[in-house]
N, C-alpha and C positions, 0 to 999 in steps of 0.2 A: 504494500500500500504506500507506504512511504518512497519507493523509487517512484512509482506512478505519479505521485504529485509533486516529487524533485522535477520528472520530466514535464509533466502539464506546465509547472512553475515555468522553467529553463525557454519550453515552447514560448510560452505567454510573453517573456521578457524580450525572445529573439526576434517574434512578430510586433511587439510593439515598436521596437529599436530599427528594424527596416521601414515602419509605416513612419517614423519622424525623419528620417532619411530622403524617403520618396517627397516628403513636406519639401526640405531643404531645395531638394533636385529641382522640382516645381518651382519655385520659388526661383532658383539661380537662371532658370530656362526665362522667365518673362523679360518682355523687352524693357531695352531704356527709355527713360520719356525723351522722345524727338524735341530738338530746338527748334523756335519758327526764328526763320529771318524776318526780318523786318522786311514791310511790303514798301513799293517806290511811295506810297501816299505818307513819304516822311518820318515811317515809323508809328502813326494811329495805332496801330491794330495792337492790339495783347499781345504781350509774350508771355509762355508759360514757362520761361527757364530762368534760372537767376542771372541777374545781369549788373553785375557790379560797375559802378560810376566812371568813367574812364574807361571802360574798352570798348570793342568793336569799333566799327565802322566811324567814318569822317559824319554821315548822316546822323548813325545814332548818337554819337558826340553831340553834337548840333543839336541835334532833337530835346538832348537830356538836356543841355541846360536851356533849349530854348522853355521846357517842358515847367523844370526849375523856377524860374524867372515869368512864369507865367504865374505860378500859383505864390509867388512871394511877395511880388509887385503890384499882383492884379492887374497885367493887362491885355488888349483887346487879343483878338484871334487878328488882325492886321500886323499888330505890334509883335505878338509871339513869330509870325512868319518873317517880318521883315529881320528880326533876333535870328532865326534859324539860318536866311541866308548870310549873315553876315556871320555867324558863327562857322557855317559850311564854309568857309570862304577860308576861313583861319585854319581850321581842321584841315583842310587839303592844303595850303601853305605849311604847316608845320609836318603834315605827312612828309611834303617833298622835301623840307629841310633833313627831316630823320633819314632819309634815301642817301645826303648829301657822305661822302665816306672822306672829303678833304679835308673836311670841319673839324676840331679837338672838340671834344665832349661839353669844355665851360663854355664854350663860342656857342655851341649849337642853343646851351641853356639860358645863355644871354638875348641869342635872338628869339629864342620861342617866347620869353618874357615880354620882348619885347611887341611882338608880336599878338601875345594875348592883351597885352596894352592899349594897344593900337586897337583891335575889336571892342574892350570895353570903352573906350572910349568914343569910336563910331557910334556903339547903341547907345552912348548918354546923349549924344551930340545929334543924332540924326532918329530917333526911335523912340525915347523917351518923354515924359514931360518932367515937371521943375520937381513934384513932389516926388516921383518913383527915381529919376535921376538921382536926386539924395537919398533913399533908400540903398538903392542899389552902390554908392559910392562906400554906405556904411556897410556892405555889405561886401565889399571889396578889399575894405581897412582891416575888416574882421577877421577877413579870411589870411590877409597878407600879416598881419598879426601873429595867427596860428602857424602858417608858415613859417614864419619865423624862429617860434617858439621851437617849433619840432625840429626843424633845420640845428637850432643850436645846443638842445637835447640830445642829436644823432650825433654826436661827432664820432666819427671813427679811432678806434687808438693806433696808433702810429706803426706796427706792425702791419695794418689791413690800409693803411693810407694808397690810394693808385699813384703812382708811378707817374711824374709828369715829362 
């Protein structure tokens, strides 16, 4: 009696252990969730994949802060678009600078600054009005602020320093 229900046990245990097995298999077999690109209308459409601030595309760049600057500033759907082209404008200027391979590294960083410069300054000057203009300047300081802060929090220690 007692090997009978060592064996019924041993069976029980061996068919449980394959059935959580077959779970796992199951499981490893389902697909990944597909990324949507962004569609030419700018980037509207939902994405269902995470998409952190800074990558992709020269549009979706554009898009995000035009996106941004829409919901901080409040303004029109004229204004967000006219933001978007002049941000697209920058994003593919600084794409084609990152392309450039004769540039040192602080040169290229000097000019994409300046650069992004240049763009904010368009949108106060040509896009804005007097009150969202000052909004968005303090919005600028803020950020350039943080910047900074972090900037001089990272120093490198002198072992990892690059090579000039």
């Amino acid at each position: 009696m007692k090997k009978l229900m060592f064996i019924l046990f041993s069976l029980a245990i061996l068919l449980s252990t394959a059935a959580v097995a077959q779970d796992g298999a199951a499981e490893a077999e389902q697909k990944p969730v597909e990324k949507v690109k962004l569609t030419p209308d700018h980037g509207h459409s939902k994405k269902i994949h995470d998409h952190k601030r800074g990558s992709g595309t020269a549009e979706a760049r554009a898009q995000s802060v035009a996106d941004r600057l829409f919901k901080s500033l409040g303004l029109s759907e004229a204004q967000k678009e006219e933001v978007y082209k002049i941000q697209l404008a920058n994003h593919l200027e600084i794409r084609e600078l990152y392309k450039q391979t004769m540039m040192d590294g602080e040169t290229k960083r000097k000019k994409i600054r300046e650069l992004r410069e240049q763009a904010d300054q368009k949108i106060i000057e040509d896009v804005l009005n007097e009150q969202q203009a000052q909004r968005f300047q303090e919005i600028i300081e803020k950020s350039r602020k943080g910047n900074a802060s972090r900037n001089a929090d990272a120093k490198r220690p002198a072992r990892m320093q690059r090579a000039k």
